[in-house]
C-alpha angles and dihedrals in degrees: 000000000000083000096055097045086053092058090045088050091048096047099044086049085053097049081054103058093039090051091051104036099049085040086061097034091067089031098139113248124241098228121170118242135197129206134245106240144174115241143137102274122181125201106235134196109210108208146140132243146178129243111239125172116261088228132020153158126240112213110200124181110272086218149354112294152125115266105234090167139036107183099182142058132219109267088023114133116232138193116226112272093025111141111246110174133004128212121208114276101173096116093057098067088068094051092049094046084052105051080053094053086050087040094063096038087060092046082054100051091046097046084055087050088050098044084046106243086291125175075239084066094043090047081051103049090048089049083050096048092046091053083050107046082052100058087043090060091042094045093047090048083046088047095050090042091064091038084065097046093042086059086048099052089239093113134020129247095252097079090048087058095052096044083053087050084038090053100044085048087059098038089053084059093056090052103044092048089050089054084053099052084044100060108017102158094043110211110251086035119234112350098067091056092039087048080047096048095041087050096048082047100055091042093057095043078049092057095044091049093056093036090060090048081063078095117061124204150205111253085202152018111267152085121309101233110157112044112181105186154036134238104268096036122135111229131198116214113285096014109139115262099175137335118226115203123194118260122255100355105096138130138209131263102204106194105223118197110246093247094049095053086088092062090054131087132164114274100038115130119254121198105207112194118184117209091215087066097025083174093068136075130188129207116215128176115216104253102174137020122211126273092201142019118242128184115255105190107301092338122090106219152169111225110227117205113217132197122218140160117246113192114198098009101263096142102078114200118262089041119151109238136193119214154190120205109200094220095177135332127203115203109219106027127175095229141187130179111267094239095071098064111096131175140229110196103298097350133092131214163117133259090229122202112247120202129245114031091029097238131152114245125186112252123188107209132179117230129218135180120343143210129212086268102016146044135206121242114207093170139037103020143077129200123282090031123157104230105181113237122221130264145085137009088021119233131216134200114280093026119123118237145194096233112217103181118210 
């Protein structure tokens, strides 16, 4: 009796946990579902950008050089023919000094030819000498004056610099006097001095000219908002120093991945937001497409240049932009979000609720064009239809459901 009452006891344990377990097994599932419904939709392109002035100047080093100074920031405003940056122009003081040693050696020479070679030149010239030789002894006291009192700290070393220049300009003149008395009815008469003199001459115009492009300048008013360089650089001739764009006129470079240049045309709307004003929103219109397709980090893309108006010039150039391109709308769309689209292998498509046993069915759809949230369905659905949306518990065709529209 005990042994039957056991295998009562076990079966009925087991028809329990049959019943229950195949009761909540077809339980129907509570699954969130979105309607099909007709609404303007645009096909957008989500990107990033960069802000560029619409027009700009380019400045380039006039010649090769070190950069002992930068006078300008990124970002700075400048007025045109500021100076914005200087190479170093030391070593064109001695040249200088020496085309007009050579210079006045000529004049020399020439003022002897003219005079004839006379015992007159030869009275000037000493009495030229003679004056010389007397501020050479007067500058090099003077020189060796300022050397003390620089090793004292009583004078700085710039006007040591400039008794040593004082004194090698003097002594030039002596020798350059001693080579005239020496020769004062040069041999092939006058051309050879005057060839001499024109070349002294151009070498000294040559040396003044690159000495003045020590400064370099802004062609034009604006922001500096490319600077290529830093102070100490050396620097080839037309190499960029800085790039000065004009303020408040800019556009906009969209970086459009290489596959979605196909959905893009001149003309198409662009919205550019800027993290820096989230409260604030541009329009921009797409001005020019790209010729050519460059790498950006991992990513392959055209850049598309955007204009836009700026007022009041809030958008600096060199900003970081986000952008959507309006490829194409379409004004009354059957659209779905874009959650509720599912594949199977190749094929595309929506468990779709159907009425009235509220169970899912399998539905193939074409897809047209798609927003950032939903997508347009050309084929395969009607309005007002009941597309399930993804989540738990998950849900398959042929299932019964509890339906919660959203």
């Amino acid at each position: 009796m005990t042994k039957l009452l056991a295998a009562l006891a076990a079966l009925a344990a087991v028809g329990a946990l049959l019943y229950f377990g195949l009761g909540n097994r077809h339980t129907p599932k509570e699954v969130s579902f979105a309607r099909a419904t007709r609404q303007r939709l645009v096909s957008t392109i989500v990107t990033n950008g960069k802000i560029e002035p619409a027009g700009y100047s380019a400045v380039r080093a006039p010649r090769d050089g070190a950069v002992v100074r930068l006078a300008i920031e990124k970002g700075q405003q400048v007025r045109a023919g500021q100076v914005i940056a200087e190479i170093d122009g030391a070593g064109f003081d001695a040249e200088i000094r020496a085309a007009e040693a050579r210079i006045a050696e000529a004049r020399a020479e020439l003022g002897v030819l003219d005079r004839g070679g006379s015992a007159a030149a030869l009275t000037d010239i000493d009495n030229s000498l003679g004056t010389a030789r007397i501020e050479l002894e007067t500058a090099r006291r003077e020189r060796d004056r300022t050397a003390r009192l620089v090793e004292k700290q009583a004078e700085t070393r710039a006007a040591l610099t400039a008794a040593n220049d004082r004194v090698r300009q003097i002594e030039a003149r002596v020798e350059a006097l001693n080579r005239s008395r020496a020769s004062l009815s040069p041999s092939g008469g006058k051309e050879p001095v005057l060839a001499r003199l024109r070349e002294a001459e151009a070498a000294r115009a040559l040396a003044e000219q690159r000495k003045s492009q020590s400064e370099v300048r802004a062609l034009t008013a604006g922001a500096v908002y490319n600077l290529a360089l830093r102070a100490g650089a050396f620097v080839h001739q037309g190499d960029l120093i800085a790039e000065i764009g004009r303020t408040g006129a800019v556009h906009a470079i969209v970086y459009v991945d290489e596959p979605e240049l196909g959905r893009v045309a001149k003309g198409m709307p662009v919205k550019i937001t800027w993290d820096a004003t989230p409260d604030r929103t541009w329009e921009a219109v797409v001005d020019k497409l790209p010729t050519q397709i460059t790498p950006l980090n991992s990513r392959q893309v055209g850049e598309v240049i955007c204009s836009l108006s700026d007022r009041g010039a809030v958008l600096p150039p060199g900003a970081n932009i986000n952008a959507e391109v309006a490829s194409r709308e379409v004004a009354s769309a059957l659209a779905i979000p874009k959650a509720a689209l599912r594949r199977e292998g190749t094929v595309t498509g929506v468990l779709v609720l159907k009425a009235p046993e509220n169970k899912l069915e399998w539905r193939p759809v074409q897809v047209g064009i798609s927003s950032i949230t939903h997508a347009e369905i050309t084929v395969g659905l009607r309005d007002g239809d009941l597309v399930a949306l993804p989540g738990e518990p998950t849900a398959a065709a042929g299932e019964l459901v509890v339906p919660k529209l959203l």
